[in-house]
N, C-alpha and C positions, 0 to 999 in steps of 0.2 A: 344414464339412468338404466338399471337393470329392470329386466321384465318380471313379470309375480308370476310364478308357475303355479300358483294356489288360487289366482281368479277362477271365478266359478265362469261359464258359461252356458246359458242359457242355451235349450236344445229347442227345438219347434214341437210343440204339442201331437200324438201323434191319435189319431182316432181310433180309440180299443172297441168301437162298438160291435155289436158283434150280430147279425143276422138271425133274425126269428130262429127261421130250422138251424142253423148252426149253433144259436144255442142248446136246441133241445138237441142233437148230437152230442154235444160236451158236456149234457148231466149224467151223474154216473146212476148205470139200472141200478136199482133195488132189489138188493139178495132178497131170494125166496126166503116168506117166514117157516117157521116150523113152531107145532106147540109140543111143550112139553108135556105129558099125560103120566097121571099117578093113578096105578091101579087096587082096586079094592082087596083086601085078603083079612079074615077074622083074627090074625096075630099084633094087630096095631091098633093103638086107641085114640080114641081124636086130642087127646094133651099131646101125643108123640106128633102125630100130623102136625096139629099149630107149631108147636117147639120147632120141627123140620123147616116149616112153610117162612116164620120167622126170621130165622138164623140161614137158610140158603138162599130166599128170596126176597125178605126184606117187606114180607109181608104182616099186615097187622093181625092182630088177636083174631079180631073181625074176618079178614078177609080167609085167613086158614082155618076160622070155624066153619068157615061157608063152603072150602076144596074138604075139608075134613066130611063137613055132610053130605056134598055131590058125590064125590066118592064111595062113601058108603050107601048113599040111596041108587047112584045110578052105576057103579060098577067103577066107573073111571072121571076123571077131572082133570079140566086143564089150568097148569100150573102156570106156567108163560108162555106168549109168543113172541119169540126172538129169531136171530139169524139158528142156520144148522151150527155151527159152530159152538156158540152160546148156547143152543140146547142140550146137545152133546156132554158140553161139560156138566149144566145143572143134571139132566140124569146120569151121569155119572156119580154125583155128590151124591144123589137121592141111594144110591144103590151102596152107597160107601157109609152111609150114615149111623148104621147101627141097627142096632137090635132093639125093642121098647122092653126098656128097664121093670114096665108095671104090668108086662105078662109075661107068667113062667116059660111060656112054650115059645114064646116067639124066638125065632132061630136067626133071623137078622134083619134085614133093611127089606124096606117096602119096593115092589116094584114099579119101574118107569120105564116109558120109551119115546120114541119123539115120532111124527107125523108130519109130513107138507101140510101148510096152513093152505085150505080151498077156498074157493070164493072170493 
């Protein structure tokens, strides 16, 4: 009788568990946040704001009429906080966005920058 080179064999259960503190060594840190921040200047108008806040962020009507009026009452608004990476890119977007089509003078895109999220 030939032997079955396809039996399975059963190994011995082996114990993964893993040590309090050893766990918390093997979670990985939490990149620094950063927020993204849009600042105020009289060549944009809060349709261009929402329109932006929408289409780059994925924000509602509501939530970009709300960065639209922080903005313009307090100078600046923050848009997201995410990793420096993903910030980076959203102000990038913000500054590549264009120009507001429904004022003559505006010359192009609103300004952003990003900041370490504190506290």
């Amino acid at each position: 009788m030939a032997e079955n080179s396809n039996a399975a064999v059963a190994e011995p259960e082996q114990d993964t568990s893993v040590e309090p503190r050893e766990q918390e060594r093997q979670k990985p840190k939490q990149q620094p946040r950063y927020h993204v921040i849009l600042w105020d200047d009289d060549d944009h108008t809060y349709e261009y704001v929402i329109r932006m806040m929408k289409e780059l962020f994925g924000h509602s009507t509501e939530k970009g009429f709300q960065i639209a009026e922080q903005v313009d009452n307090g100078g600046r608004a923050v848009c997201l906080t995410t990793t420096r990476e993903h910030a980076e890119l959203k102000r990038d977007q913000i500054h590549a966005y264009g120009k507001d089509s429904l004022i003559g003078r505006c010359q192009g895109s609103m300004s952003a920058s990003i900041e370490p999220e504190t506290g």
